[in-house]
N, C-alpha and C positions, 0 to 999 in steps of 0.2 A: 504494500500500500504506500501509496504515494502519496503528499501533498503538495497541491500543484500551487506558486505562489504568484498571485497576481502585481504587474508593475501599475495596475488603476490606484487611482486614490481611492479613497476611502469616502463617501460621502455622506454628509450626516444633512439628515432634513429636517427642516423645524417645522411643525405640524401647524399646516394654514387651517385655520375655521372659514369657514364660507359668510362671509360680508352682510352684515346684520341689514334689513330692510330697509333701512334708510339710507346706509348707504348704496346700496341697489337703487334706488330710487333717485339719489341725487348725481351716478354713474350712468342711467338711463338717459336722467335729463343731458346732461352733457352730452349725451351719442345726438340725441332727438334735434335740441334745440338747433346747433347749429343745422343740421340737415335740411332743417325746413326750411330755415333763415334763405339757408343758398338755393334750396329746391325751388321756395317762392321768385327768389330774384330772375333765375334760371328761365322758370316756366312762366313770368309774367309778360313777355314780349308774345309767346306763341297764344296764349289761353285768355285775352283779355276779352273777348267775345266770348268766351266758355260760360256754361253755368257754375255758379259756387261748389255745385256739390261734384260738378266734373271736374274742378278744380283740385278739389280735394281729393277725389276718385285717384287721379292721375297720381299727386304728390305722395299721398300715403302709399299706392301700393309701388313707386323707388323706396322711400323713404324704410316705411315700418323694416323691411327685408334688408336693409342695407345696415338697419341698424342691428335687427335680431342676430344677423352671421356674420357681422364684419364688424360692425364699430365696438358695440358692447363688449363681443367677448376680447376685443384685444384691450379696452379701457379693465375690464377685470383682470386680467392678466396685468395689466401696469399696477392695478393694485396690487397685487397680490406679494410680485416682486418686491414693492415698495414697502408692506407688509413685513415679510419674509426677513428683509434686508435689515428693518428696524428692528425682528423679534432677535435676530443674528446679531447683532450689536447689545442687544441688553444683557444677553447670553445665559 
């Protein structure tokens, strides 16, 4: 019997909790708000004969999806790091 000895580091994790509701919430806004800011600017030159709620039709279904797979989850991920980093330093 053999043991086989690895040249990896050793890596230790500091156990992340998942981001209490509010900050969910205040992570969300940040995906959301700009999105629509620039979706509105965007889509005001083509839609201004549009009705409000085609307006809205339009924007929310770039927007919600762009936010649900691509903004949020890398803004939790920044938290998380960010998280992670500070719980690493307290030690």
């Amino acid at each position: 019997m053999s043991v086989s000895s690895s040249t990896e580091p050793i890596r230790v994790s500091v156990p992340v909790h998942a981001p209490s509701v509010h900050v969910r919430a205040m992570i969300t806004w940040l995906a959301i708000f700009p999105l629509v800011s620039v979706g509105m600017l965007l889509l005001a030159p083509v839609s201004e004969s549009w009705h409000p709620v085609l307006r809205a039709l339009v924007l929310t279904a770039v927007v919600v999806p762009l936010a649900v797979y691509v903004v949020v989850p890398r803004l939790l991920g920044v938290h998380a790091a960010l998280h992670r980093r500070r719980a690493a330093r307290r030690g």
